[in-house]
Every structure is written in C-alpha cells, then in structure tokens.
N, C-alpha and C positions, 0 to 999 in steps of 0.2 A: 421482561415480558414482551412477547410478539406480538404487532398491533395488527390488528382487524382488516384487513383491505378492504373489506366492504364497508365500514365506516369511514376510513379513511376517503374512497371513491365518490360516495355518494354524499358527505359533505364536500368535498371539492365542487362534485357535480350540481349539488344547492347554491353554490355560492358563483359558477359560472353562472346559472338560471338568473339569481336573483341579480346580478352586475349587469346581464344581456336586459333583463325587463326595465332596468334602469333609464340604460340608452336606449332603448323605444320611447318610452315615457320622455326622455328629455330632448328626446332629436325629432323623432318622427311622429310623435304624439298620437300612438297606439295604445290606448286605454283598455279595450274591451280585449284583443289577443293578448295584451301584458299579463292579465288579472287569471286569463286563464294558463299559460306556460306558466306564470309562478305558481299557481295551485299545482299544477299537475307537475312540474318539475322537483317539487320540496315534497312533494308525497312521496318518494321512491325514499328518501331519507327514511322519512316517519318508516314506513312501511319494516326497513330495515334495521331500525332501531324496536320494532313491534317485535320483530321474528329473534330479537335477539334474547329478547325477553320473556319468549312466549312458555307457557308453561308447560306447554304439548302439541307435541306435531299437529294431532288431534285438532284444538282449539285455532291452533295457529292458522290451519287452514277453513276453521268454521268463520272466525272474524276476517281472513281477506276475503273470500267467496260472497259476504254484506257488505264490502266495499265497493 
C-alpha cells in the first residue's frame, strides 16, 4: 500500500513544532509565543487528517471556511 505524503509531512511537521516549542520553553522561556506556534503548528495536521476523511468536497470546505 502507498503512504500518504501528506500525512507523512505533516506529522513530521507536528513533531518539528512541538520539539522547537519545547526548546523555547526550556531555554529562553517563551510561554505566550510557545502556546501559540504549537496551536497553529498541529493544526495543519488536524486539518489534514479532517480532509482525509471528509465526506464531501462540499462539507469539507463548509467546516474549514468556521475555522
């Protein structure tokens, strides 16, 4: 079975985010920029795990357009 690149990329790309918000947190003690790159970094995941599943083009784009 052929895997996904876009799953593939965009967990990788979560788990850069969440290592990088790490090291601010533990070195430079950036709380407030941390809390939001991790939110907005692990979204792109979600997002692409939403579309994978989505049940219609249709819906798919009604639920990101409320995000």
């Amino acid at each position: 079975m052929k895997e996904n690149i876009i799953k593939v990329k965009t967990l990788a790309f979560g788990i850069r985010i969440v290592k990088l918000c790490k090291y601010l947190d533990d070195t430079k003690r950036e709380f407030i920029l941390t809390n939001q790159l991790k939110r907005s970094g692990t979204t792109v995941g979600a997002m692409a795990r939403e579309a994978e599943h989505a049940e219609s083009k249709k819906i798919l784009f009604i639920r990101w357009r409320l995000h």
